[in-house]
C-alpha positions, 0 to 999 in steps of 0.5 A: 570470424575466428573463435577468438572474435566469437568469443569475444562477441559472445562475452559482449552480448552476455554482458548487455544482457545482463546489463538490460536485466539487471536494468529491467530487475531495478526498474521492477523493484522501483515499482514495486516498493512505489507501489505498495507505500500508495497503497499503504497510503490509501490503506491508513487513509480509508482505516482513519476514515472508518474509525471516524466514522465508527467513533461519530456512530458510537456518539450518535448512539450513545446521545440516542441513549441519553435521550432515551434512557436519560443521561443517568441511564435511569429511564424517563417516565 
């Protein structure tokens, strides 16, 4: 082979690297962004299911109170 068909073949397998890198760089990329809005995803959904269950938890104590304390918050004899 000359130099010239060296070359030549050098520049070609350059640029199919290149190419499988830059395939392999988006494919990362496109992954990497799926990922993270799941887990965006599962992160609002346990926070709402956490603050709901603080507000039922709040509610239940506020009625305990009530019950206990009387809804004026005086206490019963």
């Amino acid at each position: 082979m000359t130099g010239k068909a060296l070359a030549t073949l050098f520049a070609m397998l350059l640029l199919f690297a290149a190419g499988i890198l830059a395939g392999v760089a988006l494919m990362l990329t496109a992954f990497g962004n799926e990922a993270s809005s799941q887990l965006d995803d599962q992160v609002r959904t346990v926070q709402r299911d956490f603050d709901r269950q603080v507000r039922g938890l709040r509610g239940d104590l506020r009625d305990e109170l009530d019950r206990r304390l009387g809804p004026a918050g005086s206490a019963t004899p």
